[in-house]
Backbone as JSON Lines, residues from 0, in Angstrom:
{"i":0,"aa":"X","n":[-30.54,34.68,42.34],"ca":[-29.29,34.69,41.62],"c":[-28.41,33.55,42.11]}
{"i":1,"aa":"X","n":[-28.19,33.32,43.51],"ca":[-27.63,32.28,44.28],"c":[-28.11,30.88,43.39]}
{"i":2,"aa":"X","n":[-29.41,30.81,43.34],"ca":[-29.76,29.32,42.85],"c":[-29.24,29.44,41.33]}
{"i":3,"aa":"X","n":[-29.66,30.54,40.13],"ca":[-28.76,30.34,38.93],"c":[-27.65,30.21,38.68]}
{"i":4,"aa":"X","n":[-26.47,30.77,40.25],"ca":[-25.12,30.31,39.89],"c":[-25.37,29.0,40.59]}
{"i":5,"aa":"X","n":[-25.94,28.04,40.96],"ca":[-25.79,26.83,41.49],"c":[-26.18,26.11,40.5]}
{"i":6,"aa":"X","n":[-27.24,26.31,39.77],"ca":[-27.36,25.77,38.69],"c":[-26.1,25.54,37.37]}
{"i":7,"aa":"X","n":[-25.64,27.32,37.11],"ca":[-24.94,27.23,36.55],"c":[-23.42,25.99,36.74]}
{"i":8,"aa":"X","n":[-23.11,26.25,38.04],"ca":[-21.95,25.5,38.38],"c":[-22.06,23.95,38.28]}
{"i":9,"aa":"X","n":[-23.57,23.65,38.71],"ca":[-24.01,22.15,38.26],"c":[-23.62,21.64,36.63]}
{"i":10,"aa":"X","n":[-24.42,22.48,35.92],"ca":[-24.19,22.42,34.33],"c":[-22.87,22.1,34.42]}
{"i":11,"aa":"X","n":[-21.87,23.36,34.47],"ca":[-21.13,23.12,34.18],"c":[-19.65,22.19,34.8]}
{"i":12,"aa":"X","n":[-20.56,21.2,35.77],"ca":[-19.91,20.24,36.55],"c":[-19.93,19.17,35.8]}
{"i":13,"aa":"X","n":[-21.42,18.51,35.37],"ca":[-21.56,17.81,34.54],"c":[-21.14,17.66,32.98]}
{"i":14,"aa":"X","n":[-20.9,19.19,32.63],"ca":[-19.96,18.71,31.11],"c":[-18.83,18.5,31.38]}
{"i":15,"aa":"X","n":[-18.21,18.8,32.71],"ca":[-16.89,18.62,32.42],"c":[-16.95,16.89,32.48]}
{"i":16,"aa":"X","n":[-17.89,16.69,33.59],"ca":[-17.81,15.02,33.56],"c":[-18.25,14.25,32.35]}
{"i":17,"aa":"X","n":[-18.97,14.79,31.73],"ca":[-19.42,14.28,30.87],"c":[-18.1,14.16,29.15]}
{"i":18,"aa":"X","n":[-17.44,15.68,29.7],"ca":[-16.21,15.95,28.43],"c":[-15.06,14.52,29.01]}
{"i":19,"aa":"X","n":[-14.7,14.74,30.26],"ca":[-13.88,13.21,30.76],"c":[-13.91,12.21,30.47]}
{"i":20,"aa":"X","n":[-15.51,12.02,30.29],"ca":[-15.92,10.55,29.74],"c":[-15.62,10.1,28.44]}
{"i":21,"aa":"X","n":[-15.96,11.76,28.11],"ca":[-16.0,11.49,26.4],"c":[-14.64,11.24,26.06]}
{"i":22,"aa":"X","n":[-13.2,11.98,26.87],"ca":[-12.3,12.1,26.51],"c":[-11.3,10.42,26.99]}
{"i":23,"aa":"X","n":[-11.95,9.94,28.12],"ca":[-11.08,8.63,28.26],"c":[-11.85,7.33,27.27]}
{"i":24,"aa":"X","n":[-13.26,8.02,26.92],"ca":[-13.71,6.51,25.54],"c":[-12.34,6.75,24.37]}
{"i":25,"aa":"X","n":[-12.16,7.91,24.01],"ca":[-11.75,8.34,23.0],"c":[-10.24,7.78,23.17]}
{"i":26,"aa":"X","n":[-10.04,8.39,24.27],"ca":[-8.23,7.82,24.45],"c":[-8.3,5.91,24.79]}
{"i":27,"aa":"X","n":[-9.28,5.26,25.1],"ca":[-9.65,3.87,24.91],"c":[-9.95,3.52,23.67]}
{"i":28,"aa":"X","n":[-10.12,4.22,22.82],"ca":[-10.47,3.58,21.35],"c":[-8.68,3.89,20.92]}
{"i":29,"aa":"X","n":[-7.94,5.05,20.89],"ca":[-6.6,5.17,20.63],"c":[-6.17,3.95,21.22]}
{"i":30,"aa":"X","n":[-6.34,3.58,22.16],"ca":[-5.44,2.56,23.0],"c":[-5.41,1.12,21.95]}
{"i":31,"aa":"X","n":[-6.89,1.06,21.94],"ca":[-7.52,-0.27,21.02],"c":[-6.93,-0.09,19.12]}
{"i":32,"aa":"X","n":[-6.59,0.85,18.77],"ca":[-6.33,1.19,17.27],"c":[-5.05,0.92,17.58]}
{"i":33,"aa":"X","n":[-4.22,1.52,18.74],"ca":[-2.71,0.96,18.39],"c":[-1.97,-0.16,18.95]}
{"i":34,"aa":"X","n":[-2.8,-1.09,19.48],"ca":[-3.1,-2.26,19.75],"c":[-3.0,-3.25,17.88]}
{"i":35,"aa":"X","n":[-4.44,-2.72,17.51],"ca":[-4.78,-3.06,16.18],"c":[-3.21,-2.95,15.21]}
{"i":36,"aa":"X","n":[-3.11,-1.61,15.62],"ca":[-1.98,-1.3,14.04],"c":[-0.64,-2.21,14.52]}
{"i":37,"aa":"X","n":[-0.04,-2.3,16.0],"ca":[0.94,-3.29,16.09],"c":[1.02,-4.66,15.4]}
{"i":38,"aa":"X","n":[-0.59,-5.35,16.09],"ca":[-0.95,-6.61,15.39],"c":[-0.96,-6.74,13.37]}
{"i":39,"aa":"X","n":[-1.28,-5.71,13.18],"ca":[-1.12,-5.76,11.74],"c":[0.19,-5.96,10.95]}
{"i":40,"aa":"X","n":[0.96,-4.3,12.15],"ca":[2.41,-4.66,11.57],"c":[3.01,-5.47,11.72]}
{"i":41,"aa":"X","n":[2.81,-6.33,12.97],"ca":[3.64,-7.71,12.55],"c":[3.1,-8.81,11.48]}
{"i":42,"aa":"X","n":[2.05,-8.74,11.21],"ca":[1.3,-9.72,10.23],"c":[1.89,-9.36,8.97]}
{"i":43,"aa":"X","n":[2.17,-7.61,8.83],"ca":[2.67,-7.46,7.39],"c":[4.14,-7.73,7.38]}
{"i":44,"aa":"X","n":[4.73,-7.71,8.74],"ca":[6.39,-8.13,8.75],"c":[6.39,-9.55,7.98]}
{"i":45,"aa":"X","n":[5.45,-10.31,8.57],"ca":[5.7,-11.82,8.48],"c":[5.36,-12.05,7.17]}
{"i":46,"aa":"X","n":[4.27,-11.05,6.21],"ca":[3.91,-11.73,5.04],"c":[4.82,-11.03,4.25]}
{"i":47,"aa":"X","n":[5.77,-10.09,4.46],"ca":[7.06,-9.41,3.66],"c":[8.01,-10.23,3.97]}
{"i":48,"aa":"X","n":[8.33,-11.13,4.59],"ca":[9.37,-12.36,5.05],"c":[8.79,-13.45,4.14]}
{"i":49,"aa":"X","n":[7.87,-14.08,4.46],"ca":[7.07,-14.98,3.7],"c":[7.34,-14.59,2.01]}
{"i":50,"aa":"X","n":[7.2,-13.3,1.52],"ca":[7.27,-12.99,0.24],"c":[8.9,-13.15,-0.41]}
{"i":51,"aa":"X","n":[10.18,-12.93,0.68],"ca":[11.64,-12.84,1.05],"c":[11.75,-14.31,0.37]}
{"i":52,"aa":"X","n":[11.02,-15.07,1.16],"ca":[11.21,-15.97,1.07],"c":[10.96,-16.97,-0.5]}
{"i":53,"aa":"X","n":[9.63,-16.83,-0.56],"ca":[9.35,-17.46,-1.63],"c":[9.66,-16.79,-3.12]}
{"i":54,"aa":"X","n":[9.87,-15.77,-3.12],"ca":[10.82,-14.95,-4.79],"c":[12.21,-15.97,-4.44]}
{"i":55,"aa":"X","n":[12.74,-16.05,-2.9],"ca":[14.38,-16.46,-3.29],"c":[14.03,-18.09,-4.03]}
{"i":56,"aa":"X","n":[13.03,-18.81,-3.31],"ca":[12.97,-20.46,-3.68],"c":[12.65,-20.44,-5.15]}
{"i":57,"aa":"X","n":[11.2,-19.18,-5.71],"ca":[11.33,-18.94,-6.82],"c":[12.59,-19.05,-8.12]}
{"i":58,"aa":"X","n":[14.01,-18.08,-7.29],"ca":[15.17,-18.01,-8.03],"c":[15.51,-18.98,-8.17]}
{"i":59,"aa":"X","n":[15.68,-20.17,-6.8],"ca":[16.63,-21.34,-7.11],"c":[15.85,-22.21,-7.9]}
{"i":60,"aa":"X","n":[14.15,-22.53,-7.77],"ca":[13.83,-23.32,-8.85],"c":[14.4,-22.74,-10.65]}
{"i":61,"aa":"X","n":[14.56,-21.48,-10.69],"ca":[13.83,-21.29,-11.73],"c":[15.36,-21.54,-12.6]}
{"i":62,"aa":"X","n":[16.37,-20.89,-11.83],"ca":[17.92,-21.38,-12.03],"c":[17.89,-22.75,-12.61]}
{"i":63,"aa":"X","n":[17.94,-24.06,-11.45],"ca":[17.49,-24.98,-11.49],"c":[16.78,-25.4,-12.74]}
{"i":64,"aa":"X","n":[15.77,-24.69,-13.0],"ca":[15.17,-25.14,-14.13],"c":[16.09,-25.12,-15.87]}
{"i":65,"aa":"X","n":[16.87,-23.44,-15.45],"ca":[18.04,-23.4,-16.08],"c":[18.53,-24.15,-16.41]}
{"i":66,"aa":"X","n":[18.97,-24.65,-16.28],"ca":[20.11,-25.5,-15.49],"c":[19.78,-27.05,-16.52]}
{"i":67,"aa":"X","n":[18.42,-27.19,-15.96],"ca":[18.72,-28.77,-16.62],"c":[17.95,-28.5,-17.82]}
{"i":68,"aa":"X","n":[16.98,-27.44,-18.7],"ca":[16.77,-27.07,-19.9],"c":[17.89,-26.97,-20.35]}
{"i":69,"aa":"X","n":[19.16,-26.6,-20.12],"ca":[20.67,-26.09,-21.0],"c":[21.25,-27.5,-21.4]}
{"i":70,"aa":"X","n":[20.76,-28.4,-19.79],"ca":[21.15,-29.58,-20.14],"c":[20.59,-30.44,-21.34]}
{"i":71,"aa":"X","n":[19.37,-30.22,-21.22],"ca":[18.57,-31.21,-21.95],"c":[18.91,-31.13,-23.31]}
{"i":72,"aa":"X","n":[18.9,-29.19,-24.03],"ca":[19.09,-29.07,-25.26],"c":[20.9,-29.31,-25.75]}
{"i":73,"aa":"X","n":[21.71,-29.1,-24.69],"ca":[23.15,-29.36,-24.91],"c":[23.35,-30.91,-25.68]}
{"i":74,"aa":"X","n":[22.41,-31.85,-24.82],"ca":[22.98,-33.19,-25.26],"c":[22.29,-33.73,-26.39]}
{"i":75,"aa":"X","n":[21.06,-33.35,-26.59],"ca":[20.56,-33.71,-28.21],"c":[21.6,-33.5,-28.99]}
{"i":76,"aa":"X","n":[21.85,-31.57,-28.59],"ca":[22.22,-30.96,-30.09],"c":[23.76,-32.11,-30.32]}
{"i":77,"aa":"X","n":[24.52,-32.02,-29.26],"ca":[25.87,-32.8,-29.32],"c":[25.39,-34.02,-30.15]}
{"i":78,"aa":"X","n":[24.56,-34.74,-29.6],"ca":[23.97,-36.12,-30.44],"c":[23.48,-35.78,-31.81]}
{"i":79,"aa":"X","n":[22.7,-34.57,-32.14],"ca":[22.54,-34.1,-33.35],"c":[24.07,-33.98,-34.07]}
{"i":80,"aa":"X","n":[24.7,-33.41,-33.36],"ca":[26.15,-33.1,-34.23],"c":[26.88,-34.29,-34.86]}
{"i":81,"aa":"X","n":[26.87,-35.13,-33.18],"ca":[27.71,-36.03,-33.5],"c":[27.06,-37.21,-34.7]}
{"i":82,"aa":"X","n":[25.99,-37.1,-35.15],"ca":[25.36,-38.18,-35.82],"c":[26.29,-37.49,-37.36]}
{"i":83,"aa":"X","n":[25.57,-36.14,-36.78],"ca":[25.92,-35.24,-38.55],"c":[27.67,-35.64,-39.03]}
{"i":84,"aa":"X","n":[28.54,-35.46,-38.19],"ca":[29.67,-36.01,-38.05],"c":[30.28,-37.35,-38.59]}
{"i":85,"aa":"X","n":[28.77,-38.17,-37.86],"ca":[29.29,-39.48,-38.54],"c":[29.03,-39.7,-39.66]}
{"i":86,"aa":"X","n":[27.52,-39.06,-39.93],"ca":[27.46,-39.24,-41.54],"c":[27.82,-38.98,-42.46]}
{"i":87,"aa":"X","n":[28.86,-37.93,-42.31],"ca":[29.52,-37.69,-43.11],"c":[30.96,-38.23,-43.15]}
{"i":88,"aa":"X","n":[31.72,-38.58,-42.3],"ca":[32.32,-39.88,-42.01],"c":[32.33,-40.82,-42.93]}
{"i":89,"aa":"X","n":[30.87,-41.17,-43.02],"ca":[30.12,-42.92,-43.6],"c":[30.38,-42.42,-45.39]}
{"i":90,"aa":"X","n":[29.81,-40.98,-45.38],"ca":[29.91,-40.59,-46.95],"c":[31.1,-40.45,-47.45]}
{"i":91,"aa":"X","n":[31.9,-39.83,-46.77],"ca":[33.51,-39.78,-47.25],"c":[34.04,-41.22,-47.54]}
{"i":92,"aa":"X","n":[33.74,-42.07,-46.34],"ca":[34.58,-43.02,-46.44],"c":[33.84,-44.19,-47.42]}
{"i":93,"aa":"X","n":[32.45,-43.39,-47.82],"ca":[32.09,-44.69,-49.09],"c":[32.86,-43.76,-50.46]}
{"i":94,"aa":"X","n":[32.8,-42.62,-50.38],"ca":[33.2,-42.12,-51.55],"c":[34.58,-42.64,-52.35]}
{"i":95,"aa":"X","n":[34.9,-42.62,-50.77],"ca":[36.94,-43.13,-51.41],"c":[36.54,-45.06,-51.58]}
{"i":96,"aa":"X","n":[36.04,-45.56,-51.38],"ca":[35.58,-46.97,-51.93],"c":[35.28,-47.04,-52.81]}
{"i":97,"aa":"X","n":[34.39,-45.89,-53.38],"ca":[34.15,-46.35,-54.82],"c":[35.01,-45.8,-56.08]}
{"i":98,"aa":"X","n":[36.26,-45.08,-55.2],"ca":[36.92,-44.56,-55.92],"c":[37.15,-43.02,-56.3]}
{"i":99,"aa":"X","n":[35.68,-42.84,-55.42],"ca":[35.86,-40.96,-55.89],"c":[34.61,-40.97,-57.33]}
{"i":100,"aa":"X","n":[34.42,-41.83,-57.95],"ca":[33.62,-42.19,-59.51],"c":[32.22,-40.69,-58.9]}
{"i":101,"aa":"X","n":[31.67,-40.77,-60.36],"ca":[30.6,-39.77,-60.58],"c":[29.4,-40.66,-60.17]}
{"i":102,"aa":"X","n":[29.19,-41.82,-59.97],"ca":[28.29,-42.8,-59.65],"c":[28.25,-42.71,-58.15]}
{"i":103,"aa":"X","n":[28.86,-42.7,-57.34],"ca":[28.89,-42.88,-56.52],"c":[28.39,-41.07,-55.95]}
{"i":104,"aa":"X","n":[29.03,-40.48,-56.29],"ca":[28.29,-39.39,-55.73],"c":[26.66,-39.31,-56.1]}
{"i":105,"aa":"X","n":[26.46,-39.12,-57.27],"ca":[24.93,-39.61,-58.01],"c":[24.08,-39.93,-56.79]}
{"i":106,"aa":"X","n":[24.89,-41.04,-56.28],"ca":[23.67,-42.58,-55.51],"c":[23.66,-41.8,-53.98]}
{"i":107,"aa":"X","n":[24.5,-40.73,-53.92],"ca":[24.31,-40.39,-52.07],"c":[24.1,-38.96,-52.19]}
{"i":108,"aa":"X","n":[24.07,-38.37,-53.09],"ca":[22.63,-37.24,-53.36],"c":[21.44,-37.67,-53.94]}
């Protein structure tokens, strides 16, 4: 009986060593995962900054782009106007030359 509780106590010497082992790999892999997840979270800090960043440069080009499309179509149309303006200008002021006559309208329709 002496030697089966020696046995027994062996056994159960070795699982415990063996549960220790198992239990400091395990708390070494925790160690290594939150190691991992720090390194990540800063990678995702930096690519949520990075993203901060490039929507705002996004805005100012796209403003910008605003900006000188309003320009571009502002100064035709003004040049469109102002032509329309003159030509009619040019028509009035041939009309009263020729007197106002039915000929003269005729020839500038």
């Amino acid at each position: 009986i002496k030697e089966l509780q020696i046995r027994l106590d062996e056994a159960e010497n070795n699982a415990l060593k063996g549960g220790k082992k198992a239990i400091q790999k395990l708390e070494q892999r925790v160690r290594e995962l939150e190691n991992e997840l720090d390194g990540e979270q800063r990678r995702h800090a930096d690519a949520q900054k990075n993203l901060r960043k490039t929507e705002c440069r996004i805005k100012e080009l796209s403003f910008s782009q605003e900006r000188l499309t309003t320009r571009h179509i502002t100064i035709p149309s003004l040049s469109i106007v102002s032509r329309f303006l003159t030509g009619k200008a040019y028509r009035t002021s041939y009309i009263v030359a020729c007197g106002g006559g039915q000929i003269c309208n005729l020839t500038m329709n």
